[in-house]
Legacy VTK file of the C-alpha trace (Angstrom):
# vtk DataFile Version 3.0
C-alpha trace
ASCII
DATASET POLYDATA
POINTS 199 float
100.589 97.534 136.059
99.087 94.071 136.528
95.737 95.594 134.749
97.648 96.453 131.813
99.394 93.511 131.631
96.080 91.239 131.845
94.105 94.059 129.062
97.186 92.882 126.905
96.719 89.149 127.446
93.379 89.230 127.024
93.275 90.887 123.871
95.936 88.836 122.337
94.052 85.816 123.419
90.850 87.143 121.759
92.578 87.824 118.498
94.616 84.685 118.259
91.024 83.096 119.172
89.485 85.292 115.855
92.373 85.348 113.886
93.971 81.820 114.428
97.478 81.532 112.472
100.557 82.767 113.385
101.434 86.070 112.193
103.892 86.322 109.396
103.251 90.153 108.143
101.139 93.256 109.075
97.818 92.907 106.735
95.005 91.507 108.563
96.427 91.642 112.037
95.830 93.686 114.817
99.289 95.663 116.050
100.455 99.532 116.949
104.393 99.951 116.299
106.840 101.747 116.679
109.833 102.574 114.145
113.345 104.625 113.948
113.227 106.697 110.441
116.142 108.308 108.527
116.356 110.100 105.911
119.044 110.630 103.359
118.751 113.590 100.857
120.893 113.315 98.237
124.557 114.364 98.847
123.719 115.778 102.438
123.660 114.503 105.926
121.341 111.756 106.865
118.222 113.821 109.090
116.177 111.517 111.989
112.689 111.067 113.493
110.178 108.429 114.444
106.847 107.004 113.407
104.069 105.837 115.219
101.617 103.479 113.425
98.390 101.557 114.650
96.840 98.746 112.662
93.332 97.646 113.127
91.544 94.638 110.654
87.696 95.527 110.071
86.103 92.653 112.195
82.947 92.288 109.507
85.220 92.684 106.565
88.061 90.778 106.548
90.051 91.519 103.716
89.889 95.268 104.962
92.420 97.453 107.460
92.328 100.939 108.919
95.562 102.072 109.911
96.337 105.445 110.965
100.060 106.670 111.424
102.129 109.520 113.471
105.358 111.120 111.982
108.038 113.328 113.030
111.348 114.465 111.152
114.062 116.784 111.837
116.002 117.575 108.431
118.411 119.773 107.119
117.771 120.317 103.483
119.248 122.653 101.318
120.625 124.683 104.186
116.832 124.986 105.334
115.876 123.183 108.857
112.812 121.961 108.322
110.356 120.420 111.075
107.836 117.653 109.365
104.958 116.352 110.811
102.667 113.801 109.544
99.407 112.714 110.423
97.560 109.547 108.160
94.491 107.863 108.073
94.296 104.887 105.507
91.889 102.424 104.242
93.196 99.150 102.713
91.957 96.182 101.123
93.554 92.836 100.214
93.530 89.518 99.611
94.797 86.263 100.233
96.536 84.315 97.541
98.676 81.855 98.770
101.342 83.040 100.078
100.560 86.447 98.532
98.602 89.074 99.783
97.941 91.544 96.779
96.610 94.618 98.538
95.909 98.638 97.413
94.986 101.693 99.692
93.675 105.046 99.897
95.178 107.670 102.192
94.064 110.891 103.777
95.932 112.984 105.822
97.841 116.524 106.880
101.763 117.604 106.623
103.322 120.562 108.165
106.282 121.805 107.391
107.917 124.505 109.850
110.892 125.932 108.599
113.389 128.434 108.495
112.307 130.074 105.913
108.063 129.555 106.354
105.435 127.482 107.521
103.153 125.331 105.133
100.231 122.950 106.350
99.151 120.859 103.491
96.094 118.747 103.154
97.549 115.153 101.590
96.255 112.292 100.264
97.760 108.943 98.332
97.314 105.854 96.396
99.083 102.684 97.131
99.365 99.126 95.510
101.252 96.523 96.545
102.060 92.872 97.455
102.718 91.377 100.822
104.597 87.748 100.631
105.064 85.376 103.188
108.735 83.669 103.266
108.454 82.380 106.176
106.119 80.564 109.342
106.661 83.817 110.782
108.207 86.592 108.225
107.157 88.373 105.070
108.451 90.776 102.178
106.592 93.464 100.570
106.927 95.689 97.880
104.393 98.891 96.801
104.152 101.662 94.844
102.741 105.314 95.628
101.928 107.741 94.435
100.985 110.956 96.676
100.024 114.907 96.305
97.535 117.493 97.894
94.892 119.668 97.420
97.178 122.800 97.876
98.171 123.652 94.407
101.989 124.619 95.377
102.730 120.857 96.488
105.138 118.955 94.451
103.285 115.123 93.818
105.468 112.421 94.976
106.023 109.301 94.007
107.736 106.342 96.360
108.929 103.093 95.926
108.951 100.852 98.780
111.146 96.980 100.248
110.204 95.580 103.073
110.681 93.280 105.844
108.294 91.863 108.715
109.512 88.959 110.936
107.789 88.274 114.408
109.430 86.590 116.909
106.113 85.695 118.975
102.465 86.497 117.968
103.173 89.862 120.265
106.853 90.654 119.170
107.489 91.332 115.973
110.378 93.404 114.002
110.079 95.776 110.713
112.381 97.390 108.355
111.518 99.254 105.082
113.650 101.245 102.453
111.744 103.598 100.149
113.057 105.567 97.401
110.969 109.424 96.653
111.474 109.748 93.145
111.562 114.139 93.259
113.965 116.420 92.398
115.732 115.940 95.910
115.575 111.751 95.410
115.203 111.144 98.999
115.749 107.788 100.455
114.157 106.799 103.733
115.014 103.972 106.008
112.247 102.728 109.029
113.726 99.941 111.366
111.048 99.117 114.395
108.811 97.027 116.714
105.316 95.538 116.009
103.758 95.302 119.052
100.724 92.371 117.999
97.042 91.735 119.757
LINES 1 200
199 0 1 2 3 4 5 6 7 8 9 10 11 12 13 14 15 16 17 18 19 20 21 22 23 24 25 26 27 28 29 30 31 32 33 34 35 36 37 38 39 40 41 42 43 44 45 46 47 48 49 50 51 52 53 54 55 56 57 58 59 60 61 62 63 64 65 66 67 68 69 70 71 72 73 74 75 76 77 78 79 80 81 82 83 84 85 86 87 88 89 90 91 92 93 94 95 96 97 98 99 100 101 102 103 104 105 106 107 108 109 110 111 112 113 114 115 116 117 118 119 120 121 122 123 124 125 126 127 128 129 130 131 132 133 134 135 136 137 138 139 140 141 142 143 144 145 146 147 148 149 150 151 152 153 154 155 156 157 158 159 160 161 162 163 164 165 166 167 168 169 170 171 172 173 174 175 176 177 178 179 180 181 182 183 184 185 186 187 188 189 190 191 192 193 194 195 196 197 198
């Protein structure tokens, strides 16, 4: 326990050291979180899961993050139980305006879908833009846009609108919360409330 404990110091030492300022949002920082989801299909019950997300800035290239992402949902859609997992890999670039941080990023990544009624493994991949703004010493709002399909011909392309919220309580603590609208035929809206865990 005391190894872990001094691994964690020291690598929140090192990256306060590289990164200096406090952190207000999640571009350009080094953090892994962990978030609540729901989801709320329209006129039915609201379905659960969690998400799992790691984000790492590109020491060479600063304006430049890999993050890479875990989910799971349970949902109940159309009298269908459906079983979604999510696996994501993305690239993203920004920059630093202010108190704006205009960014975009490119996604790869896989979806299964184990259901009632069959099982379908898709092959994903997105486009996002977006702006990250910082409120506040140690909180930001963002906004994006994107815009997602695969390379399996049967998927429907999706497009989501996201709000949200980052506010961290220490450089090592922080809290999230999103809303995001999926503009489809079933208009799904998804709500992620969580911890950012920083370095």
């Amino acid at each position: 326990m005391k190894k872990i404990i001094l691994t964690f110091l020291t690598l929140s030492s090192v990256s306060s050291f590289v990164y200096g300022e406090e952190k207000s949002g999640q571009l350009g920082e080094l953090w892994i979180g962990a978030d609540a989801v729901g989801i709320d299909y329209s006129g039915e019950d609201m379905n659960y899961g969690g998400r799992l997300t790691g984000n790492i800035p590109v020491p060479v290239l600063s304006m430049f993050d890999v993050r890479g992402s875990y989910q799971y949902l349970k949902a109940d859609h159309s009298d269908v139980d459906h079983t979604l997992q999510q696996i994501d890999l993305s690239l993203i670039a920004h920059l630093k305006l202010l108190i704006f941080k205009p960014y975009a990023a490119v996604t790869v990544g896989y979806l299964n879908d184990d259901n009632d009624v069959t099982k379908n493994d898709y092959g994903i991949y997105n486009g996002e833009l977006g702006v990250e703004v910082r409120v506040l010493p140690r909180g930001s709002l963002y906004a994006s846009y994107t815009y997602q399909d695969a390379f399996e011909s049967e998927y429907e392309s999706t497009n989501y609108y996201k709000l949200g919220a980052n506010y961290w309580l220490t450089n090592h603590i922080g809290l999230h919360a999103s809303f995001t609208f999926q503009d489809t035929n079933t208009n799904a809206r998804l709500y992620q409330l969580g911890l950012r865990f920083g370095f």
